[in-house]
C-alpha positions in Angstrom: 58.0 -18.4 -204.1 58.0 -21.6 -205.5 61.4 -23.9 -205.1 62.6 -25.4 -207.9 64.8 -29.0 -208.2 67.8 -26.7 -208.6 67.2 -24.8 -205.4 66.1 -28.5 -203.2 70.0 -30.0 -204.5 71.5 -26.4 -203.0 69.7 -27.3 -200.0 71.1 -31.1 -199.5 74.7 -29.6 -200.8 74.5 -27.2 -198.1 73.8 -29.3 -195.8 76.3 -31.9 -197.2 79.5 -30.4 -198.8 79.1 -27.1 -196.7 78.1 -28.5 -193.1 75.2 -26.0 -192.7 72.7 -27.1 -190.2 69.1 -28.7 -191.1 67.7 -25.1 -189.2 70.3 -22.9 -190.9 69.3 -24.7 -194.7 65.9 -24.0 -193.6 66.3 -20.5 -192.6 68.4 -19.6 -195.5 65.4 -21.0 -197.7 62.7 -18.7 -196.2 61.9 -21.6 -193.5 61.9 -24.9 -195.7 60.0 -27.4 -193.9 62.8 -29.1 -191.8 61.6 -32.9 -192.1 61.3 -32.0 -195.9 64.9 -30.6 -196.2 66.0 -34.0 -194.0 64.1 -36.1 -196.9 66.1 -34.5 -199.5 69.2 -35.0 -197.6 68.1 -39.2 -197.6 67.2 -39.0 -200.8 70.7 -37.5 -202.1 72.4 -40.2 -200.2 70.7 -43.3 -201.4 70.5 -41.9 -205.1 72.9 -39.3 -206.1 72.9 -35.9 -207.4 71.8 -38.1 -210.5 68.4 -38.2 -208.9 68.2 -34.2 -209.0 69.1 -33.5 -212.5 68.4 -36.3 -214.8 64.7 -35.3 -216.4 64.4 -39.4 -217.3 64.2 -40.1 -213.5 60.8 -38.6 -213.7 59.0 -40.8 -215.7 56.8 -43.1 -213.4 55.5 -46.5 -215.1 52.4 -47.8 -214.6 53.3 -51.1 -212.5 56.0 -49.4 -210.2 53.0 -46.9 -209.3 50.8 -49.9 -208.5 53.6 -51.5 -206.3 54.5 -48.5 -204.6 50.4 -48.0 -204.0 51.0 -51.4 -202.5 53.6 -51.2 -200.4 51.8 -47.6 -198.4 48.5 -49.8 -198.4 50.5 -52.8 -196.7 52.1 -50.1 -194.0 54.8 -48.7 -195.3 55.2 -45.1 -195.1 54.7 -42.4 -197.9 58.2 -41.2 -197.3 60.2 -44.6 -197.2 58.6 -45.8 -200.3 59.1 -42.7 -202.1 62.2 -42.6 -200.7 63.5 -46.4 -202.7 61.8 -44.6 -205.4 63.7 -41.8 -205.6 60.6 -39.5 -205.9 61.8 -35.7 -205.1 58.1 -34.6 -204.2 56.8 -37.6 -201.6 53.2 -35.6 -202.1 53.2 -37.6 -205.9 53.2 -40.6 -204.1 49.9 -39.3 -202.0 48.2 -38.0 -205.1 48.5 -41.9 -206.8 47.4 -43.4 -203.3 44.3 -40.6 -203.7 43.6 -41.3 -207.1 43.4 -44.8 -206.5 41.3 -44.9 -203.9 39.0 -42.8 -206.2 39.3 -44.7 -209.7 40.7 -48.1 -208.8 43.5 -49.3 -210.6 42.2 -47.9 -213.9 42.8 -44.5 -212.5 46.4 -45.3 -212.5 48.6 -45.2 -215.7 52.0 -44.1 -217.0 53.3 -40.4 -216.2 55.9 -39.3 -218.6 58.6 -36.6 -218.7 57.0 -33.4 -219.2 56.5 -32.4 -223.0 58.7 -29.2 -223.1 61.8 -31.7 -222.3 61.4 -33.6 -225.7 60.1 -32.9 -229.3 57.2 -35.7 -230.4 59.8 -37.2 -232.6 61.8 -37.6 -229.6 59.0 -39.1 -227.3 58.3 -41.6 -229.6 61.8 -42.4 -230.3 62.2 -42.6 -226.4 59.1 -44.8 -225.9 60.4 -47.5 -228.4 63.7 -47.4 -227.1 62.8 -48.0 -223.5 60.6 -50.7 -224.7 63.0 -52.8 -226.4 65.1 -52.1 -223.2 62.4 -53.0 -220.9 61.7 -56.4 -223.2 65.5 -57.1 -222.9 65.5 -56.8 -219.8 62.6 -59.0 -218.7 63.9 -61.7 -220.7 66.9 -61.6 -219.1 65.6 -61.8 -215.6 63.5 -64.7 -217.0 66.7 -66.4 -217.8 68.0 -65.7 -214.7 64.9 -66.7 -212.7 64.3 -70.0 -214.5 68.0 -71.3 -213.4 67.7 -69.9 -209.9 64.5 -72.4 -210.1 66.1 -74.8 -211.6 68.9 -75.2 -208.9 65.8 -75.7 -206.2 65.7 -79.5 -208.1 62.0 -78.7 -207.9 59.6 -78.2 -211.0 58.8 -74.6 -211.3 55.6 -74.8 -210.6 56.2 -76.6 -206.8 58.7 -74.0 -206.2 57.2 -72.5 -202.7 56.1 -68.7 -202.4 59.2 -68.4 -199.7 61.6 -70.0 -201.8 60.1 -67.5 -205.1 60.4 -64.6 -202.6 64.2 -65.4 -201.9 65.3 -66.3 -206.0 63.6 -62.2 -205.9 65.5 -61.2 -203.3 68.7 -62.5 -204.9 68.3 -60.5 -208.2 66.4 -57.7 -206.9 69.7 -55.9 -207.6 70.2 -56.5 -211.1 66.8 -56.4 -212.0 63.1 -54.2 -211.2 61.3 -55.7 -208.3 57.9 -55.4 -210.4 59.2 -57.6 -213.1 60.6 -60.0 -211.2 57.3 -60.5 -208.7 55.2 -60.6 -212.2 57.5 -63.7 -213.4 57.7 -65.3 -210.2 53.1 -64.8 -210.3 53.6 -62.9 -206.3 52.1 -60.1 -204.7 53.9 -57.6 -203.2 52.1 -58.4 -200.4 53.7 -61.9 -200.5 56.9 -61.2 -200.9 57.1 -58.8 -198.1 55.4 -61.0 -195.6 57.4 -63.6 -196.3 60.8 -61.3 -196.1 59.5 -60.2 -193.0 59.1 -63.9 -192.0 62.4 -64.9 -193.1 63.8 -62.6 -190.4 61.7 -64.6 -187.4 63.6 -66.7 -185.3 63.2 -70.5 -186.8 60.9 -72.4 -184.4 61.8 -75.9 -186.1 65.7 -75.0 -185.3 66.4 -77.8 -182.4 64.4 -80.3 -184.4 67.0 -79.4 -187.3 69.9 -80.2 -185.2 68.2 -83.1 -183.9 67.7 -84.6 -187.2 71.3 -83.3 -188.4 72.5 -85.5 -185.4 70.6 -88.9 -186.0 71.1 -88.8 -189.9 74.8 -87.6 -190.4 76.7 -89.1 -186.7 74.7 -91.8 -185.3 73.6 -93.4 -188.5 76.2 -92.2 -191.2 73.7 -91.5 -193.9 72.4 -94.8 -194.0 68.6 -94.6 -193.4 65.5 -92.4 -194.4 63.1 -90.4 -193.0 60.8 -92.9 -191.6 63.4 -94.3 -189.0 64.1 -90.4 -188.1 60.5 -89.8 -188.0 60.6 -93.1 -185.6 63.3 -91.7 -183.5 62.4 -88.7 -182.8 59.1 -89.9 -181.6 61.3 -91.5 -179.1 63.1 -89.0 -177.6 60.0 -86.7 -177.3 59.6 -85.1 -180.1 55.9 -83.3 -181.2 56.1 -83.6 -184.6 54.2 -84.9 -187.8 55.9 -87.4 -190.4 55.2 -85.2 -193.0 57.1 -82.1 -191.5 60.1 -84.9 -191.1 60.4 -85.6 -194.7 59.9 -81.7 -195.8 62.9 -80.4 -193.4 64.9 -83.7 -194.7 64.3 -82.8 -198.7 65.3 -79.3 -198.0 68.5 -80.5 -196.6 69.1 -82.7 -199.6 69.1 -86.1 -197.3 66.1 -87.6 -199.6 67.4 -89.1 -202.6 65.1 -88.3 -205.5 65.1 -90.1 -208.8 65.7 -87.6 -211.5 64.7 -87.9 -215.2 67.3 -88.3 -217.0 67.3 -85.6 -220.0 69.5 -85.9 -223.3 71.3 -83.3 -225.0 68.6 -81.0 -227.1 68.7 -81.6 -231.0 66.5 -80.2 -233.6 68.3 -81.7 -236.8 66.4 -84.4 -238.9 68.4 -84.4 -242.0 67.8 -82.4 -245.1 64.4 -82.0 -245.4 64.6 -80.0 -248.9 64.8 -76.6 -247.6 68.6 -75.9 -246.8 69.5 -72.2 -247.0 73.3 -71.5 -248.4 76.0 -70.8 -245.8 76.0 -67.2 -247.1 77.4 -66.1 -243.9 80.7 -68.8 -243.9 81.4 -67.8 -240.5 82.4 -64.3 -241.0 80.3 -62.7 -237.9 82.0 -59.1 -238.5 79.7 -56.3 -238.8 80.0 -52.5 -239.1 76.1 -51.7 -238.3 73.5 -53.2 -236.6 70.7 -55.3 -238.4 73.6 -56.8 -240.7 74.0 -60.2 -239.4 71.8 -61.9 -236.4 71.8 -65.3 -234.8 69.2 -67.9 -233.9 69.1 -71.3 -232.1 66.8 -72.9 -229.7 68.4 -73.3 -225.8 67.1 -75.7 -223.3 66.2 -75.1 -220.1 65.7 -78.9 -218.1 63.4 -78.4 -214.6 62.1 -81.5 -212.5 59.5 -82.9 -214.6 59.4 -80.6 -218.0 61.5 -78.3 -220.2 61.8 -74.7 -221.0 62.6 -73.5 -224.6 64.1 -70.3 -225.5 64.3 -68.8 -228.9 66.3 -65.8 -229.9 67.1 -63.7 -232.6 71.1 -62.2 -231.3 72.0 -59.0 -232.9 76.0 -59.8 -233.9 76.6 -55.7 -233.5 74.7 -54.9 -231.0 74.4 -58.0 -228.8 70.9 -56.9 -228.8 67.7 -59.6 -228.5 66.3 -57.9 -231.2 63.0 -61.1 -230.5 62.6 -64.4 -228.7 59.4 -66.8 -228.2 59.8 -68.9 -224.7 57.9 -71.8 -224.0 57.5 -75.7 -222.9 57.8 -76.9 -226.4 59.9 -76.0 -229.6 57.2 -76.3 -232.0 57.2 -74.0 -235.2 54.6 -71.9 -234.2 57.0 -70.2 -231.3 59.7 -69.6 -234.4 56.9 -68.3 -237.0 55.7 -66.0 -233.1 59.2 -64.9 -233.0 59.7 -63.9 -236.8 56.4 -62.0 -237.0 57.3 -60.2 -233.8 60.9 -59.3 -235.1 59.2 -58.1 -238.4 56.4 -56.1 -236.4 58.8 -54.7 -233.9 61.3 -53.5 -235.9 59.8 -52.8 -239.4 62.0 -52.1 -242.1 65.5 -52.3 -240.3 65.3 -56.0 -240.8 65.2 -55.7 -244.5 68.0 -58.2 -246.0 69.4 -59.2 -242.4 71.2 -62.2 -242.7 69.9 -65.0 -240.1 72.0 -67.6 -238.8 70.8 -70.9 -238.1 71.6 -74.2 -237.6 70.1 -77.2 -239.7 67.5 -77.7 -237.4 64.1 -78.9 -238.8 62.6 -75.8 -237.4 64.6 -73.9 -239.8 64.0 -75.8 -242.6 60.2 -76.1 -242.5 58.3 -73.7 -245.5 57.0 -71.4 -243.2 60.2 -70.7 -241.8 61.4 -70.5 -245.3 58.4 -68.6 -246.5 59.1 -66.0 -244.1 62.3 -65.4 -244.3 62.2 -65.2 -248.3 59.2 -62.7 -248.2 60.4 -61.1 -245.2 
């Protein structure tokens, strides 16, 4: 007799709520594998009884199959991967792993909920929504990413695959693991090893103190890394100039010149194309796609800068579409138009766009666009 979803949460509730043994559960269930009824048991406890009724749960994306096919091939087990997954059946995970090893990564694409749970109509609704969620999303973790990066005081690009793997650890929680390792550019591998090494005992730890010692109580600050380098040479210390300066950046004992950035400003005066302050501050709305917002934040690292563009839904809150970049030229805003238009169709249709008087906005393809748009 084949056990349904309904009959596995009996099974964890009798186990949980009622105190029924793991052997009793089993028994009661014409002999339920043991181990399996133990999984479920785990798997209630780190998801919910969400986990066993909501039909959206089992809808597996593409990317989360490919990191969870990852993770087994790295040596993580079947069932503790399926288990952060919050996959019922762990065999789903072994038919991916099987397929994979068969077809490659081409083998492997999106599974959605089952068709008798939602009409076409409703699919397609669903797909669109989750998309625009999904989008949302991402750009928000690559908001948040970019400042964690920021803080290092390193440009982006000199940001070290440890120091990546920890900005991921710190907003694994708010965000998808799979999104976050794409924007960082790491491999699951990567990130794991390096997790795995940030638990090792640090071998550099006396040579820390050591250098903790000479710069902040025997010389108050007042010299660089050379003279420690020189020192510590002294008292017997194996260690390379280089590896000196690295542990003293970290620490923030280096002074580094910064580049000094000024305040972002895209206004050049009136340029001929100024659009009439239909809006005269009144942000109510009682719908969305009534009135948006637009401007152009900056986002200074080391040695470049980081532009964001979004279109803000006033109702909603909503990014309804954004363009990101290292420059603020008008190709990103026309990018970002053309995607609002092709994303959300006729919805946009005499939306009122808030902007500033930046020459951006007041170029003619701006203008041309949002006149024939």
């Amino acid at each position: 007799m084949r056990t349904t979803i309904g009959d596995k949460l009996k099974m964890v509730e009798a186990h949980i709520l009622e105190g029924k043994s793991l052997s009793h559960v089993s028994e009661i269930y014409g002999g339920y594998d043991v181990s399996g009824i133990k999984y479920l048991v785990n798997l209630y406890n780190k998801h919910g009884k969400e986990i066993f009724i909501n039909r959206e749960r089992r809808e597996y994306r593409r990317d989360t199959k490919l990191l969870a096919i990852s993770r087994v091939k790295n040596g993580e087990s079947i069932r503790s991967v399926a288990l952060d997954l919050g996959i019922i059946e762990p065999t789903i995970l072994g038919d991916w792993i099987k397929l994979y090893d068969k077809k490659g990564e081409d083998g492997i694409k999106t599974t959605y909920a089952r068709a008798d749970y939602m009409t076409k109509d409703q699919r397609a609704k669903h797909i669109v929504d989750k998309t625009l969620k999904e989008e949302n999303e991402r750009l928000k973790a690559e908001i948040e990413y970019l400042k964690k990066s920021s803080s290092l005081a390193q440009k982006l690009k000199g940001v070290t695959n440890k120091e990546k793997s920890l900005i991921v650890t710190e907003l694994r929680r708010e965000f998808k693991l799979e999104v976050l390792l794409e924007i960082a550019g790491l491999s699951s591998s990567t990130y794991y090893y390096n997790m795995e090494e940030k638990d090792k005992p640090d071998r550099y730890e006396a040579l820390k103190n050591e250098i903790d010692h000479l710069y902040i109580k025997v010389h108050k600050k007042r010299i660089g890394y050379q003279k420690i380098y020189n020192e510590l040479k002294k008292k017997g210390f194996t260690v390379g100039k280089n590896k000196v300066y690295e542990i003293m950046r970290d620490k923030g004992y280096l002074k580094v010149k910064r580049k000094k950035w000024r305040k972002y400003s895209s206004y050049a005066g009136d340029l001929g194309w100024v659009k009439p302050n239909h809006m005269n501050r009144d942000f109510t709305t009682t719908a969305p796609y009534q009135k948006c917002g637009t401007d152009i934040t900056i986002f200074p690292l080391e040695d470049e800068t980081v532009y964001l563009s979004p279109i803000i839904d006033f109702h909603t809150r909503e990014i309804l579409s954004y363009s990101l970049g290292t420059n603020a030229k008008m190709n990103k805003i026309v990018k970002m138009l053309n995607d609002l238009k092709n994303n959300h169709g006729d919805k946009v249709l005499g939306m009122m766009i808030q902007s500033d008087q930046g020459i951006q906005y007041q170029n003619s393809r701006y203008s041309s666009i949002f006149i024939n748009g």
